[in-house]
N, C-alpha and C positions, 0 to 999 in steps of 0.2 A: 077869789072870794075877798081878800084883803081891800083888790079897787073897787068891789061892791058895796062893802063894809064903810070903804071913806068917803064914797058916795053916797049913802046913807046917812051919814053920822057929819060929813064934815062942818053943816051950819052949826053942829049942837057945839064943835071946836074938836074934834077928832082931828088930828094929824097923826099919815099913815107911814113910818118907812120902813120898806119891806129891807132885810141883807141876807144874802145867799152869800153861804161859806165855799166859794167853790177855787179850784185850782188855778181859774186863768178866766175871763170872761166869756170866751169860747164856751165853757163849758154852761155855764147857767145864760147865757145869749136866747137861746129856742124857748125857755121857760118864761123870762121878760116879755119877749117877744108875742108868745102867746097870749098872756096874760095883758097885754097893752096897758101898762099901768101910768097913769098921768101921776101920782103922788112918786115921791123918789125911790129910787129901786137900786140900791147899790149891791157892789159884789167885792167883796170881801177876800184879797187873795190872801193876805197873810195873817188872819184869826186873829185881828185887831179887837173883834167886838167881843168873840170869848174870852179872850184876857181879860178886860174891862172888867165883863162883868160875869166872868166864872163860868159861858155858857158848855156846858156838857153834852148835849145832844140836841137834836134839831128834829121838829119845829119846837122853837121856843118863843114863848111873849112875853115881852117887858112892855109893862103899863109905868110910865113918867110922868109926871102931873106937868103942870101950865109954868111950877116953880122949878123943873127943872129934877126931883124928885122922884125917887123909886117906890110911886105907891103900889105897884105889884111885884117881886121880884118872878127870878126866872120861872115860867111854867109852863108843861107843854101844851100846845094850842093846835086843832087841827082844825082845816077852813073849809073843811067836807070832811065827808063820812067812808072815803074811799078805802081806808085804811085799816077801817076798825074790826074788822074781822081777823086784823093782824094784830092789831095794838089792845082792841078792849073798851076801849074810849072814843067817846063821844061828841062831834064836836058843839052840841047843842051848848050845853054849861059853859062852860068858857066865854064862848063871844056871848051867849045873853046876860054874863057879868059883867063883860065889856061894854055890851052895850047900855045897861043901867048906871055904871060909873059916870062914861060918859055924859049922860042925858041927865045926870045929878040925882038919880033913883036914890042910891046907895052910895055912900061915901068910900068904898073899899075900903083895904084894910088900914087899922087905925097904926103908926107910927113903931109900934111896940110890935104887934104883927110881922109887919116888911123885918124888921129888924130878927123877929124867929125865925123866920123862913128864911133870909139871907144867905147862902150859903156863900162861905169865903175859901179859898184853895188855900191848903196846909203848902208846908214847905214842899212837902214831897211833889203835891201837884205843880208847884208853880216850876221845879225841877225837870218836869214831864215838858210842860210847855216850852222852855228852853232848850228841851232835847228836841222836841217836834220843831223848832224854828231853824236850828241847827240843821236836821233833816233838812227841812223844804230849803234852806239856803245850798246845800251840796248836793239835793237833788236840780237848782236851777241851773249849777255850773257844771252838772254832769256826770256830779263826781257820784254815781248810785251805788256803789258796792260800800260804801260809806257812809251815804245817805241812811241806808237800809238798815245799819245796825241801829241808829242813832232813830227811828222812826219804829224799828222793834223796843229797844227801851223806853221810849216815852209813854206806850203802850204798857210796859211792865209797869210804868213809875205809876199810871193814873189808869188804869181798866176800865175802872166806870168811868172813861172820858171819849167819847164816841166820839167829839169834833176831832179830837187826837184818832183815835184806833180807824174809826172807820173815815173822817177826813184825811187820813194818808194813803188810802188804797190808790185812790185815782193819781199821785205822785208815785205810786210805785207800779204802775201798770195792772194793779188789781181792779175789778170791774166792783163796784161800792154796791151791789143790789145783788150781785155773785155768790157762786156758791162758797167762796169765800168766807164774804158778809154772813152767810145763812149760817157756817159751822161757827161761826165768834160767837152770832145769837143766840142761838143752840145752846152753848159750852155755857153761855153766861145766864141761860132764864133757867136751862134745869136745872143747876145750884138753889135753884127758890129767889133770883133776882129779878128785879122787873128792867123790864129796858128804859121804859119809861116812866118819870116817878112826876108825876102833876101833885101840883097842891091838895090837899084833903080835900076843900070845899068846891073842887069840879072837876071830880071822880065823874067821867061819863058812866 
């Protein structure tokens, strides 16, 4: 959807870069691959981008203006409708605000907006994230009975942090779409939590 999307859009000045948060490029390889995407496709082994910019669960879209500029910050964005008998949402809203920004419809949000929405990691989180690097560094050296506590605590530190809880399944040989994955979901919507929390104004 994303190489449709920038082939659609790109004269209007759309530029597309897709990042998969994945273990090793082995793993997100078959997904590039299918998708044959000419706009740049990178793969993100050590959750460079979620630091940056706070990302907590995937898929997410950051809209960055021409100045460099976070005129949208993180929100979930799905590029089909494969999902949504899981999730609830839609992926119609989203890209057709995407693509009104784009094309100069609509200004997005105005300065003071991005700035509500922004969500910044408190201490505790940016603690979790040191713990999950710690993990992924003594999972690459082997050291896993190690790795494991330090990859369960960052989990404890940040819950609602999916690149964390559920980006380390596949460093600990848990299968990320498993029955695993399914009892965290579970534990964490019937509390009354959502998995996914998209901006107000594109609620599918």
């Amino acid at each position: 959807m994303w190489q449709a999307l920038w082939e659609e859009l790109r004269d209007a000045g759309l530029s597309v870069i897709t990042v998969a948060l994945d273990r090793s490029p082995e793993d997100a390889r078959a997904w590039i691959e299918a998708a044959r995407p000419t706009h740049p496709s990178l793969i993100d082994t050590r959750h460079v981008l979620a630091d940056l910019y706070n990302l907590v669960n995937v898929p997410t879209i950051l809209w960055i203006d021409a100045r460099g500029r976070i005129a949208r910050p993180n929100d979930v964005a799905f590029g089909t409708d494969t999902f949504r008998h899981l999730t609830g949402l839609a992926s119609a809203r989203p890209l057709a605000a995407l693509r009104a920004w784009v094309r100069g419809e609509t200004a997005g949000l105005a300065p003071e907006e991005v700035r509500r929405h922004l969500t910044l990691p408190s201490e505790q989180d940016q603690l979790a994230r040191a713990e999950f690097a710690l993990a992924d560094w003594l999972a690459r050296q082997g050291r896993l009975e190690a790795a494991e506590r330090h990859f369960v605590r960052a989990g404890e530190l940040a819950p609602h942090d999916f690149t964390i809880r559920r980006g380390s399944m596949p460093r600990r040989g848990i299968d990320p779409m498993g029955p695993r994955f399914r009892e965290m979901l579970d534990e964490w919507t019937r509390a009354g939590r959502p998995y996914y929390r998209p901006l107000p104004d594109t609620r599918g």
